[in-house]
DOSEGU-671425 format. One record per residue: residue in one letter; x, y, z of N, C-alpha, C, CB in turn. Coordinates in steps of 0.05 Angstrom, whole numbers, padded with zeros to 5 digits, always signed. Glycine has a CB too. Example, Ala and Ser with C-alpha at 12.3 -4.5 7.8 and 13.67 -1.06 7.14 Angstrom:
BEGIN
A+00264-00114+00156+00246-00090+00156+00264-00066+00156+00226-00089+00181/S+00257-00045+00142+00273-00021+00143+00258+00001+00157+00282-00012+00114/
//
This chain:
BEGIN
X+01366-00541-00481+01353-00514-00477+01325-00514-00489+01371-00492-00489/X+01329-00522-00511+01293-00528-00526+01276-00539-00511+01290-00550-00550/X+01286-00566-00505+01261-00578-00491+01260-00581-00471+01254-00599-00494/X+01273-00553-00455+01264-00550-00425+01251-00526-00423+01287-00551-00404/X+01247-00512-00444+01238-00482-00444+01199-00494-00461+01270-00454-00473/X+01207-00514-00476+01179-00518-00484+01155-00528-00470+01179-00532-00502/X+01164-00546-00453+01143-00551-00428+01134-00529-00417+01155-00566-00405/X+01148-00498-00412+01136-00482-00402+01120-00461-00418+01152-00475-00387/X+01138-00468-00445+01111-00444-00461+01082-00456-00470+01124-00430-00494/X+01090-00489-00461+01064-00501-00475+01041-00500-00449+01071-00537-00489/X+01057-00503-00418+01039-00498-00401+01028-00474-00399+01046-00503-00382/X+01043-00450-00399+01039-00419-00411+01012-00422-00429+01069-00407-00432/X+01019-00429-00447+00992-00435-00473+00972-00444-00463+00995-00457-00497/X+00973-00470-00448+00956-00482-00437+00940-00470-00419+00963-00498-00428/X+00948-00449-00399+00937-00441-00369+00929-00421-00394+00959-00433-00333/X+00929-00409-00408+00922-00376-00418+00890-00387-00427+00947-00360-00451/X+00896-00423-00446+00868-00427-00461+00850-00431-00438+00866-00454-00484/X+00861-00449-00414+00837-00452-00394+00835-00429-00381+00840-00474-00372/X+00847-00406-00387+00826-00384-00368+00812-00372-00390+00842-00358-00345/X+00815-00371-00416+00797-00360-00427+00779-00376-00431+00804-00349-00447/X+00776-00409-00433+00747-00420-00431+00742-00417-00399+00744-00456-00442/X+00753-00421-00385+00737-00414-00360+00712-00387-00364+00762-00405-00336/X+00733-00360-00374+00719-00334-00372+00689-00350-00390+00740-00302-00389/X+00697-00357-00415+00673-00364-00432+00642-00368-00420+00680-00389-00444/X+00656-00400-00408+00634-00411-00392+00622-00395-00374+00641-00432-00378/X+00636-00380-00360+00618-00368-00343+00611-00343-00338+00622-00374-00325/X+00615-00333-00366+00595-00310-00374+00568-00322-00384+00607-00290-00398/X+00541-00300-00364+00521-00308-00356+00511-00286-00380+00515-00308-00322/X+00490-00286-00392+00477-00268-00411+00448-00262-00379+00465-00292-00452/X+00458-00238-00380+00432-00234-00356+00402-00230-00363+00437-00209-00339/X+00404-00222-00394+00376-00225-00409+00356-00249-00411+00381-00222-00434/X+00375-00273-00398+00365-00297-00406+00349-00307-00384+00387-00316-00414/X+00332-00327-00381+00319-00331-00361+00344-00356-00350+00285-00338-00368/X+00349-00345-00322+00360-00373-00317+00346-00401-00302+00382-00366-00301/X+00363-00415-00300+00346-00444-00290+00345-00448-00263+00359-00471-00300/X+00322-00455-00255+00316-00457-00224+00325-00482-00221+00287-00452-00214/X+00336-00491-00206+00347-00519-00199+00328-00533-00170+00385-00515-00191/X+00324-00511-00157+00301-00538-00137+00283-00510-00130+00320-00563-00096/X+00260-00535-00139+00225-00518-00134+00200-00535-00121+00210-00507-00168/X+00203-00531-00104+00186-00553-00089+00158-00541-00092+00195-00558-00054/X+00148-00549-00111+00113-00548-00114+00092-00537-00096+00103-00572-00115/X+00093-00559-00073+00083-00547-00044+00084-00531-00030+00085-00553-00031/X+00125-00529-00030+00119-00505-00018+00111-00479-00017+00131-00503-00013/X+00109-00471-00051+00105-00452-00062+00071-00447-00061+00118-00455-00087/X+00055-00474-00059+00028-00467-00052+00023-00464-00022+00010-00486-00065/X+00037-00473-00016+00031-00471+00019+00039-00431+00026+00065-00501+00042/X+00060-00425+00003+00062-00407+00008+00044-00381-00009+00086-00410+00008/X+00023-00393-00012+00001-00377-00030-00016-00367-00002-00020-00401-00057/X-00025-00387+00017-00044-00387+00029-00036-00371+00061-00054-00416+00027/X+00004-00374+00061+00001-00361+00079+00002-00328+00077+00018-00370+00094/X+00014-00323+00042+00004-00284+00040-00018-00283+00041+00009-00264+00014/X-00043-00304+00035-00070-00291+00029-00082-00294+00061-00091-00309+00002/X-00066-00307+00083-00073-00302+00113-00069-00270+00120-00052-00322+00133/X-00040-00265+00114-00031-00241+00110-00044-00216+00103-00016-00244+00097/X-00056-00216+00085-00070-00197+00060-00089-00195+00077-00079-00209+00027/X-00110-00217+00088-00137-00220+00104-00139-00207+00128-00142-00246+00111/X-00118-00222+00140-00113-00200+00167-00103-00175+00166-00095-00210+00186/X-00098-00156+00147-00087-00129+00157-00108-00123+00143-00056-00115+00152/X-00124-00114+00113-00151-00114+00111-00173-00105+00122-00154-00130+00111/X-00179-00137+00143-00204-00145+00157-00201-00125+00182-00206-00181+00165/X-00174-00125+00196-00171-00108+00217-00179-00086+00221-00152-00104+00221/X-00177-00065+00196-00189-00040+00198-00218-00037+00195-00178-00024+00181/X-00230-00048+00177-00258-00054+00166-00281-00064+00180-00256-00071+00148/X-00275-00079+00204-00295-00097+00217-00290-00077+00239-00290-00132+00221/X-00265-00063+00256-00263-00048+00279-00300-00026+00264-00219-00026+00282/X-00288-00014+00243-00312+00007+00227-00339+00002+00231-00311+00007+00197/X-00343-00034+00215-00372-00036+00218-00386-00055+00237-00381-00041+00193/X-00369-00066+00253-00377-00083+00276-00373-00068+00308-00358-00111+00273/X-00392-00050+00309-00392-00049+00337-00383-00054+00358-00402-00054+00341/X-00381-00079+00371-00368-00097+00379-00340-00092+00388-00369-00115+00363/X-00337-00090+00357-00301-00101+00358-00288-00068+00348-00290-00135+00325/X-00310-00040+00360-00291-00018+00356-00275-00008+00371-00298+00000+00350/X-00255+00006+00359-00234+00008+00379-00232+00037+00390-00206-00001+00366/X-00213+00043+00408-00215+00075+00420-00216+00104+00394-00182+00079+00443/X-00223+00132+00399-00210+00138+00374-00189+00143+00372-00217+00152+00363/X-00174+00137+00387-00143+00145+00385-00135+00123+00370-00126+00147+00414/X-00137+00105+00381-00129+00079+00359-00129+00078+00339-00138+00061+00356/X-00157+00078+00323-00162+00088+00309-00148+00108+00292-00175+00091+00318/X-00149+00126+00302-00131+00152+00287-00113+00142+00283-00122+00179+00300/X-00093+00130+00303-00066+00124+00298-00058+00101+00275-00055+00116+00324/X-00078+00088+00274-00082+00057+00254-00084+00068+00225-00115+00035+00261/X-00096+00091+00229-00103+00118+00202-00075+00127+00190-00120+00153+00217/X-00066+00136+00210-00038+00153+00205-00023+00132+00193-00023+00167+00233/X-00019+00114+00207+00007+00087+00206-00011+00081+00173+00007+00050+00242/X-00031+00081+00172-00041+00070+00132-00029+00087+00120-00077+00071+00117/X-00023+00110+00130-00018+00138+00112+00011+00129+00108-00022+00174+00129/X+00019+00125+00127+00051+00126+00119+00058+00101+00109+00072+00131+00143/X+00044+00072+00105+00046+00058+00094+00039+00069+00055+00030+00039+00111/X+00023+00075+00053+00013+00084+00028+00030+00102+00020-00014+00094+00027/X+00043+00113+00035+00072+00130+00019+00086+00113+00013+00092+00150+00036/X+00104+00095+00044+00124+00090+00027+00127+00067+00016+00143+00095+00036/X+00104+00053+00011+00096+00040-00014+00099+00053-00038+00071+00034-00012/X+00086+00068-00045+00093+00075-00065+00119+00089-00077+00077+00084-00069/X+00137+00100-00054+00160+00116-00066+00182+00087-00076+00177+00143-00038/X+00187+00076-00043+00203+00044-00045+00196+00021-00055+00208+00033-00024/X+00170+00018-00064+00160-00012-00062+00149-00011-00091+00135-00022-00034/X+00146+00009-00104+00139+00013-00141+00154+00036-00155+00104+00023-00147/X+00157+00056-00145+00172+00078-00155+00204+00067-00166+00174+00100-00129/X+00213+00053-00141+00244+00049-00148+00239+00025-00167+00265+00043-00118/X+00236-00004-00160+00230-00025-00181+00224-00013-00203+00207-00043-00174/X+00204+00004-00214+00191+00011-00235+00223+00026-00248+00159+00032-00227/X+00235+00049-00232+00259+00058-00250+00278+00042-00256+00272+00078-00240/X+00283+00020-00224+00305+00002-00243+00297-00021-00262+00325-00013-00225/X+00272-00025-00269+00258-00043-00283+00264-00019-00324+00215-00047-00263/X+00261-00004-00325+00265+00019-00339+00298+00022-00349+00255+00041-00321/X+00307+00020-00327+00339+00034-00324+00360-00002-00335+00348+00048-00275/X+00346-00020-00338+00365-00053-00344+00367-00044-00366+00353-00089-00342/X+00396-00061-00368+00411-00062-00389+00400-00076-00413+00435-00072-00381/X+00368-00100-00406+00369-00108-00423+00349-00092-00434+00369-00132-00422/X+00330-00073-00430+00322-00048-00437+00323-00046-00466+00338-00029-00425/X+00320-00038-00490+00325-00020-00516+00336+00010-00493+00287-00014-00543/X+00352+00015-00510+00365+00049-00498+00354+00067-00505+00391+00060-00504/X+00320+00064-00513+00312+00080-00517+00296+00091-00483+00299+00074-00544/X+00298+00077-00467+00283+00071-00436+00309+00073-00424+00265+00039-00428/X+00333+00067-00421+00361+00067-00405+00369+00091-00412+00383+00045-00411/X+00380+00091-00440+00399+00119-00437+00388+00141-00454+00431+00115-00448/X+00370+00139-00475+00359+00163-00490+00338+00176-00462+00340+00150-00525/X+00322+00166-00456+00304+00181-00435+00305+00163-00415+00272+00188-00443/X+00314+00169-00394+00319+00147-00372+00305+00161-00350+00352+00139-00365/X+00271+00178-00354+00259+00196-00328+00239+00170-00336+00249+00238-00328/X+00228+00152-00358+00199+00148-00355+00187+00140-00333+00190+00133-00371/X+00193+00126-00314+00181+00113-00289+00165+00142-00276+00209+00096-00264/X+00190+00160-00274+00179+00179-00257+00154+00206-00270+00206+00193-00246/X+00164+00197-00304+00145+00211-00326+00108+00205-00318+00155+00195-00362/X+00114+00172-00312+00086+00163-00318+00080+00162-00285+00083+00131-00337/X+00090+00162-00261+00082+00172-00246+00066+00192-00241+00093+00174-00239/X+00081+00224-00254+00077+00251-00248+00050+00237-00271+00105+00281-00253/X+00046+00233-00287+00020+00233-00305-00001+00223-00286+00022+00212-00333/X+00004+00201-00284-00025+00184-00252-00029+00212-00250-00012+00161-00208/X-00010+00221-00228-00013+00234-00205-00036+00262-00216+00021+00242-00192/X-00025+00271-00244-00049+00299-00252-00064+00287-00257-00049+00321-00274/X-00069+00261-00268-00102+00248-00283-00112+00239-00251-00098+00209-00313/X-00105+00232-00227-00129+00240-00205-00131+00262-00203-00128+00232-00179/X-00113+00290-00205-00126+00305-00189-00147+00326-00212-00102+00320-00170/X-00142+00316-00244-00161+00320-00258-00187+00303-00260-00150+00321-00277/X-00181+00280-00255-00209+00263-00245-00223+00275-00230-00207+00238-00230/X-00216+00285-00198-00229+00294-00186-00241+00322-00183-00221+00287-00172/X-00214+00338-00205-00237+00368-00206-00259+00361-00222-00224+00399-00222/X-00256+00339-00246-00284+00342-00259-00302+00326-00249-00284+00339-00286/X-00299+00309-00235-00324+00305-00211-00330+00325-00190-00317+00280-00193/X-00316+00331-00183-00320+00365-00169-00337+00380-00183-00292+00385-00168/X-00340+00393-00204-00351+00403-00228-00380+00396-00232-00335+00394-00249/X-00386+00369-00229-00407+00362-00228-00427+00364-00217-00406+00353-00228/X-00420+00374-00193-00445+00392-00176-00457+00417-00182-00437+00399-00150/X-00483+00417-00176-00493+00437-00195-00497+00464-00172-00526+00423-00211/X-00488+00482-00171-00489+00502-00143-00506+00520-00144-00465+00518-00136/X-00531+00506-00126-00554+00531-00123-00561+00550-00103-00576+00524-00124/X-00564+00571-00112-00552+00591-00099-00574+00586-00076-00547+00622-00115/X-00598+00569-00073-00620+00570-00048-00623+00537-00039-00654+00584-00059/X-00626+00529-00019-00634+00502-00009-00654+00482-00042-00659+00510+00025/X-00646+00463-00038-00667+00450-00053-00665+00411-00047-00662+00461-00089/X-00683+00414-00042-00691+00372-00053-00662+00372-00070-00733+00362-00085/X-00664+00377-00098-00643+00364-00114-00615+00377-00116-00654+00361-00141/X-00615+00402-00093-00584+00404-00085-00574+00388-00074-00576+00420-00072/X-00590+00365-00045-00582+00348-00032-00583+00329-00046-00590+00346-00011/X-00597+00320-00058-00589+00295-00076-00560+00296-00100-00619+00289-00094/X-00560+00309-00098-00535+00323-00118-00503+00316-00097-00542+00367-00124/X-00505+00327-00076-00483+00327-00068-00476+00300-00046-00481+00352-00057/X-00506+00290-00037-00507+00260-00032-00491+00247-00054-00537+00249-00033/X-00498+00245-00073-00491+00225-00105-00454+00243-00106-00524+00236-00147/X-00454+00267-00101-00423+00276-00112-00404+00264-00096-00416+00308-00111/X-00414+00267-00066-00408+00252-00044-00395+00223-00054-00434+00248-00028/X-00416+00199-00051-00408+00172-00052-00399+00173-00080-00431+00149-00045/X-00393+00189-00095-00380+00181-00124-00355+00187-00114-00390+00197-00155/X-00354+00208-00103-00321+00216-00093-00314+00192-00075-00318+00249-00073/X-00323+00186-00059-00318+00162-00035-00302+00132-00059-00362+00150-00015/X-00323+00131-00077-00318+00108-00097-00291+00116-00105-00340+00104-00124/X-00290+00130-00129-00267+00135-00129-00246+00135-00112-00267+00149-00134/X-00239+00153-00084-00222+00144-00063-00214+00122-00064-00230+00146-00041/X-00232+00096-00060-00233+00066-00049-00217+00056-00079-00273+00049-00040/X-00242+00059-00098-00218+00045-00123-00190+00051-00128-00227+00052-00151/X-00181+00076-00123-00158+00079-00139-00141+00062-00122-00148+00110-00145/X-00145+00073-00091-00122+00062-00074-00125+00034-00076-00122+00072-00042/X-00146+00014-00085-00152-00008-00085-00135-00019-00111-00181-00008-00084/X-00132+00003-00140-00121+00000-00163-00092-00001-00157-00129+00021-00183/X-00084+00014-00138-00055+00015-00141-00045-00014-00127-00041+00044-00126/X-00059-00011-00093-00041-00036-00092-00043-00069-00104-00040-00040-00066/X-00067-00068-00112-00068-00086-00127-00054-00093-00149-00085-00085-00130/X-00049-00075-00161-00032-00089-00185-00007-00090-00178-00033-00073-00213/X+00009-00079-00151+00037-00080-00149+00040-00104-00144+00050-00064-00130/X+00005-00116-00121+00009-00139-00109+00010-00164-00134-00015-00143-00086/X-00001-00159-00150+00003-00185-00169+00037-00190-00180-00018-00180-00197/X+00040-00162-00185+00076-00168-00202+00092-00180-00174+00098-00128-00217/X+00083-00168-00145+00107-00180-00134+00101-00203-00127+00120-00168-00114/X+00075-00215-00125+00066-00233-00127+00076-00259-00145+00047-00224-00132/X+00075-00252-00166+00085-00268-00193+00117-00274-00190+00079-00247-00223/X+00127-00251-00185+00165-00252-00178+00171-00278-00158+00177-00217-00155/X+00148-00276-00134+00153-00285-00116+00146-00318-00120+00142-00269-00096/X+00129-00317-00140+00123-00341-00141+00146-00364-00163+00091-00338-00149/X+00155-00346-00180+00185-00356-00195+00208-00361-00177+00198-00331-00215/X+00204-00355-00159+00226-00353-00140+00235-00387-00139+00215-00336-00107/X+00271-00388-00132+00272-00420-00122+00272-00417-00099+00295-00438-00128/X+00267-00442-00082+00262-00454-00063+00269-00442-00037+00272-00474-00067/X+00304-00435-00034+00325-00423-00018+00309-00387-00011+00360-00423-00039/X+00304-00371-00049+00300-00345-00038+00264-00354-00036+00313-00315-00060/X+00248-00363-00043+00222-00365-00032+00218-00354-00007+00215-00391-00030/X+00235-00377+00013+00226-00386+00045+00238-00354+00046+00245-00420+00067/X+00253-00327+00044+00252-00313+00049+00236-00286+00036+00269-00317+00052/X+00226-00298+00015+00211-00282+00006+00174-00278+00015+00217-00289-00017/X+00176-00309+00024+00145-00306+00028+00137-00303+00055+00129-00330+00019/X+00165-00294+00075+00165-00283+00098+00161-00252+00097+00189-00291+00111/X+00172-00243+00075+00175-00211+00068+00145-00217+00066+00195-00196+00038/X+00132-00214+00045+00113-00220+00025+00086-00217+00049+00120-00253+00007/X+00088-00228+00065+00066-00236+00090+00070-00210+00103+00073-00268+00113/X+00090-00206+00114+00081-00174+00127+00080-00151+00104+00105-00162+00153/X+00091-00152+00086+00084-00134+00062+00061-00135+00060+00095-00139+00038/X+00043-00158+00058+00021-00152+00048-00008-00143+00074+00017-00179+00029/X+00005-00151+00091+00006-00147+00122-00005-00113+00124+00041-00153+00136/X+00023-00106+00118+00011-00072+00118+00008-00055+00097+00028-00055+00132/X+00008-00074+00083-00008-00062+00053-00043-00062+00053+00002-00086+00023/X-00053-00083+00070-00075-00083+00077-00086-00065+00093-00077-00100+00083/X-00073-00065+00123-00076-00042+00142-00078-00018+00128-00055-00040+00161/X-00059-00018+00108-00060+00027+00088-00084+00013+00079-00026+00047+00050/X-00092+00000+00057-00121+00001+00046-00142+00000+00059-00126-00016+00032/X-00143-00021+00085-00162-00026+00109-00176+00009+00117-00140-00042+00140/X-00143+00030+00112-00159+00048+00136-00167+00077+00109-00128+00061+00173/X-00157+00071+00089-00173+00078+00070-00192+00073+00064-00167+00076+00056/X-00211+00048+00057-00224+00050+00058-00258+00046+00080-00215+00046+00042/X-00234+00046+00114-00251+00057+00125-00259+00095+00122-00242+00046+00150/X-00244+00112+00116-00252+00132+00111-00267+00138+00092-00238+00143+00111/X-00273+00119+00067-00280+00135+00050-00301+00104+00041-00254+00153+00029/X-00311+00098+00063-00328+00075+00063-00351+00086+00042-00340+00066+00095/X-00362+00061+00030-00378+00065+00009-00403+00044+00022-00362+00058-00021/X-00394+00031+00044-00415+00005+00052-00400-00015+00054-00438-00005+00032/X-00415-00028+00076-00405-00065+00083-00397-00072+00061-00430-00089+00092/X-00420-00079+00049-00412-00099+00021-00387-00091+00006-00435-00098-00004/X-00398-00070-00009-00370-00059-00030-00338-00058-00014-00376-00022-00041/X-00346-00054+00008-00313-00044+00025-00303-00078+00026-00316-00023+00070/X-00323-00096+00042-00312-00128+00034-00304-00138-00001-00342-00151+00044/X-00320-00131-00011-00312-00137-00041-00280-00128-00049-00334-00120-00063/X-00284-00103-00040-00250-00088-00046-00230-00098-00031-00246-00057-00040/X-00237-00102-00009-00215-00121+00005-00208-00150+00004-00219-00120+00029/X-00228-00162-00002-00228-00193-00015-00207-00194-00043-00266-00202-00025/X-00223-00171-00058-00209-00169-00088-00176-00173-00083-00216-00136-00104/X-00165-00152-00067-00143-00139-00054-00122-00167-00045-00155-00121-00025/X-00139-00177-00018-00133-00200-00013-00124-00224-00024-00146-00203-00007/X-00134-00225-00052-00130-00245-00072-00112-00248-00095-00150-00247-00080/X-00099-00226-00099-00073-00208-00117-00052-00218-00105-00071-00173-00115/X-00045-00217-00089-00021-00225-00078-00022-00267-00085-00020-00211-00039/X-00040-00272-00070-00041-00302-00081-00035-00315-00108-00063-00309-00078/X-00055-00299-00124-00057-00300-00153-00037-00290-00166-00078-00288-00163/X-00021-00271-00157+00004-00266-00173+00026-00294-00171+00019-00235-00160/X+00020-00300-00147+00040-00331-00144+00034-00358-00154+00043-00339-00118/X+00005-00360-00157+00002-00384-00165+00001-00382-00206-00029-00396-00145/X-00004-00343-00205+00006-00348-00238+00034-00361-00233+00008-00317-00261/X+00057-00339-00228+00082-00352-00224+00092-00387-00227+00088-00343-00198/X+00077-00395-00203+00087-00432-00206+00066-00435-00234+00074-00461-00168/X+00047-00437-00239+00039-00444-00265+00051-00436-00285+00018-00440-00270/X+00070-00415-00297+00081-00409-00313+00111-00422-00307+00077-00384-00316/X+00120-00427-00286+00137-00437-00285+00138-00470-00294+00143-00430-00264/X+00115-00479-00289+00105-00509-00291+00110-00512-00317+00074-00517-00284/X+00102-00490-00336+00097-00492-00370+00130-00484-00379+00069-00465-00386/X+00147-00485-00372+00162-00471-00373+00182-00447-00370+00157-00473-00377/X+00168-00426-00358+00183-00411-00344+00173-00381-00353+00214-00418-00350/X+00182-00353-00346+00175-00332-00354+00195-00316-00353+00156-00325-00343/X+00208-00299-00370+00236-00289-00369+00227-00269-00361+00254-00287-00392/X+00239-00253-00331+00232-00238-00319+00256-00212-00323+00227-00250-00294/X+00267-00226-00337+00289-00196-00348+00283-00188-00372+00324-00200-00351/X+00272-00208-00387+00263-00194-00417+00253-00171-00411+00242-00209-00436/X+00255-00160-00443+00235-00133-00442+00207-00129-00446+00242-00117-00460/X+00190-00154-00448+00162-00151-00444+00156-00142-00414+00147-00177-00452/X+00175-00167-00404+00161-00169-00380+00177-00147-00360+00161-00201-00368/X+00197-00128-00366+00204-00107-00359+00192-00082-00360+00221-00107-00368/X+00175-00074-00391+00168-00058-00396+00135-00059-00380+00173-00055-00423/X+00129-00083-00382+00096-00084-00362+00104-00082-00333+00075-00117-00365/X+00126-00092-00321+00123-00081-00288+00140-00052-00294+00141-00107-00257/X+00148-00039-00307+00163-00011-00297+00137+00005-00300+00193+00002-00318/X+00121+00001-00328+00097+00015-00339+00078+00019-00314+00082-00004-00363/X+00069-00006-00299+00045-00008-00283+00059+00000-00251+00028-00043-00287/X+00078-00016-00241+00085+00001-00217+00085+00026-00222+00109-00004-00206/X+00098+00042-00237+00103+00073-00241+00082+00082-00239+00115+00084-00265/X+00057+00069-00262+00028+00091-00257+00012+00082-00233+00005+00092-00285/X+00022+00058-00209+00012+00059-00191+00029+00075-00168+00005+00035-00187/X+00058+00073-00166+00061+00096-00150+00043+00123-00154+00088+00102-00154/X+00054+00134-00180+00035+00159-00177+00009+00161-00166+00031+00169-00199/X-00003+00134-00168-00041+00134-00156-00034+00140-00133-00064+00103-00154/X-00017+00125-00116-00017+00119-00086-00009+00140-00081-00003+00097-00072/X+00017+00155-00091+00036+00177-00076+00001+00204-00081+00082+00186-00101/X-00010+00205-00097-00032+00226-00101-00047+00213-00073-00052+00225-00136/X-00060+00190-00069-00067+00176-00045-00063+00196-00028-00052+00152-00037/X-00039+00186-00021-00022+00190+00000-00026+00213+00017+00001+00191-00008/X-00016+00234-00001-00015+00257+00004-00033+00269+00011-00007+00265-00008/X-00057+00263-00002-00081+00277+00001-00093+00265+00025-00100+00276-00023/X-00090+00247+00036-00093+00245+00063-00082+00246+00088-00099+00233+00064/X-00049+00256+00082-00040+00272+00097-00045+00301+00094-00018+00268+00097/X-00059+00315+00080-00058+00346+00080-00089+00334+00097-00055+00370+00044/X-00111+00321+00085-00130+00323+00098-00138+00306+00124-00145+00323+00081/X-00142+00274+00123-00155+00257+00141-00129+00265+00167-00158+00220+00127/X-00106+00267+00161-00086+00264+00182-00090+00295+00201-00051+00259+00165/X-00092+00315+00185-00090+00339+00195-00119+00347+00203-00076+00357+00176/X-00148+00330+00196-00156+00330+00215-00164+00320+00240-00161+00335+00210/X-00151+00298+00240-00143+00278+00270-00137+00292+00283-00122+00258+00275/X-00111+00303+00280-00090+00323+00301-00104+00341+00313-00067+00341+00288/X-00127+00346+00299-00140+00370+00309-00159+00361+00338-00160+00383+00283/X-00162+00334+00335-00178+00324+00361-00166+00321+00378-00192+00304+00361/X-00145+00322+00374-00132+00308+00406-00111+00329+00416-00112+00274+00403/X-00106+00326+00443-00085+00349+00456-00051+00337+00451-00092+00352+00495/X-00031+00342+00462+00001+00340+00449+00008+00310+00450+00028+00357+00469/X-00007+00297+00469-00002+00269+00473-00014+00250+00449-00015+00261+00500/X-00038+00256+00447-00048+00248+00419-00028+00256+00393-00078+00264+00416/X-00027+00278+00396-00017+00291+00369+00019+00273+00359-00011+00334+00378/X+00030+00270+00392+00057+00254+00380+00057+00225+00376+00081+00258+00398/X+00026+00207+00383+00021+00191+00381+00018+00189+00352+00007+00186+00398/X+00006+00201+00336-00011+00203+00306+00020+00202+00292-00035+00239+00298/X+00042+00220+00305+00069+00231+00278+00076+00196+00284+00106+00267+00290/X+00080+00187+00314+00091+00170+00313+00081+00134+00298+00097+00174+00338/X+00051+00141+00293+00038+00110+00274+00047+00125+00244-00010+00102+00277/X+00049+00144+00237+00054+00147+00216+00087+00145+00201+00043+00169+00217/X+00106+00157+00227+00131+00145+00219+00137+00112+00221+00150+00160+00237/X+00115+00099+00235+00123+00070+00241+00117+00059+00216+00108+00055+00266/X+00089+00072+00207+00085+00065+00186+00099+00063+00149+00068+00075+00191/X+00114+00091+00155+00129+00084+00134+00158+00070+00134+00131+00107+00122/X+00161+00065+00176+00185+00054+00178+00183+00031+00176+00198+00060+00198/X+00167+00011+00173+00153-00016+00168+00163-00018+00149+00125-00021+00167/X+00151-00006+00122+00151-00011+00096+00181-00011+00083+00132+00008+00084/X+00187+00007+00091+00216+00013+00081+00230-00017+00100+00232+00052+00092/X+00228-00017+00118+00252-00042+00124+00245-00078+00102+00247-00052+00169/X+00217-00063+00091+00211-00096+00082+00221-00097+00050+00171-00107+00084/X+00229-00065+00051+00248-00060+00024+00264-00076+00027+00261-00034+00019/X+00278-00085+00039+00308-00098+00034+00304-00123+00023+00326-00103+00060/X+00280-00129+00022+00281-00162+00014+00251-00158-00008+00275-00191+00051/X+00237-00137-00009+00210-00136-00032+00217-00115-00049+00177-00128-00019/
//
């Protein structure tokens, strides 16, 4: 009876220790950076050059239609290429920084002073952006001096209030996507091998019509050839540069993308770039969009709702994978 009952309490014993080293081993500490097992070098630079094709062409598209003659397009087009930026520049910013930024905030590996003691900041430092433009711009507003009769230096006054307002426009929207483009940039460039080849498929039309919303921003609120190329070049080059930091940090070792440095700098900076863009946004749907509509008869008008829903319906599908 003994030693037919002990074979089974010792296998009993036995199966209980190998599932608790099993459980051991393969609890993963998700704080930790884990190890990339295949990273093909090349491909990761090959895949630098095809977002910054990406970045170039949606960009260049709006900007050169503006100042090359030539190559302008109807104004309906136009308008509609306007609208579809508008709704890109939304839902960029609600899906493509807003949410990252809260669940970047909301990880476990967090201090709980960002998870569970105050778990609004993403949307805190949003709503902040969002009053510091529209206090930027009353006190540039402010700055005009209002005379009650014609003068020489009334028009020079509102010339200069003018292109300072225009600047502003161009930078901020230029501030926001830029810096989203470097963090997803950088993500994308840590990436292994397997999620890369799908990431830098996202990544290319992301940046695709991240360009087109800036392209037609700052065709509206053009400041000049030069500066509008400079801002789009700049633009252009964020997305690259966020990746080739990525493989270089990866080269040195690696960058723990769940720690809390590098948590608290993308929840911090997406968040106060949503708020830039969603202030963007909006303000050129109450104004540039509403006064398109006004030029054209019903056919136009469902043409404009419809670049604008495409536009935020673009963005949101490239959510699933940016």
């Amino acid at each position: 009876f003994g030693s037919s009952t002990f074979p089974l309490f010792a296998s009993s014993e036995l199966r209980s220790n190998a599932a608790m080293l099993e459980a051991n081993t393969t609890t993963v500490d998700p704080c930790v950076t884990s190890t990339i097992s295949t990273y093909d070098l090349g491909l990761h630079i090959g895949g630098v050059f095809i977002v910054l094709a990406g970045s170039l062409l949606g960009v260049m598209s709006t900007l050169l239609g503006l100042h090359c003659p030539r190559l302008r397009l109807p104004l309906l087009v136009v308008s509609v290429g306007k609208a579809a930026g508008t709704g890109i520049i939304l839902c960029c910013a609600m899906i493509h920084m807003l949410q990252p930024a809260a669940a970047s905030f909301a990880s476990s590996c967090m201090p709980s002073a960002f998870n569970e003691d105050y778990p609004a900041f993403a949307y805190l430092f949003a709503l902040l952006a969002v009053l510091f433009m529209y206090t930027l711009e009353y006190v540039l507003g402010t700055l005009h001096v209002n005379h009650s009769e014609p003068s020489p230096e009334k028009v020079v006054t509102e010339t200069e209030q003018s292109l300072l307002m225009r600047i502003l426009a161009a930078s901020s929207t230029e501030l926001g996507m830029s810096v989203h483009s470097v963090i997803i940039g950088l993500t994308t460039g840590l990436a292994s091998d397997d999620e890369f080849r799908v990431l830098v498929a996202a990544l290319f039309f992301h940046q695709l019509f991240e360009g087109m919303g800036l392209g037609s921003r700052l065709a509206t609120k053009s400041v000049g050839f030069g500066t509008d190329l400079a801002l789009a070049l700049f633009f252009s080059a964020t997305g690259p540069a966020g990746m080739a930091a990525g493989a270089a940090l990866l080269a040195q070792g690696g960058i723990n993308t769940n720690g809390q440095t590098f948590l608290l700098w993308q929840g911090t900076c997406d968040s106060i770039a949503a708020g830039l863009l969603l202030y963007i946004g909006f303000s050129m749907l109450q104004g540039d969009f509403n006064k398109d509509l006004a030029l054209f008869g019903n056919v136009g008008k469902v043409a404009l709702f419809l670049g604008l829903w495409l536009g935020v319906g673009a963005l949101a599908i490239l959510g699933l994978y940016l």
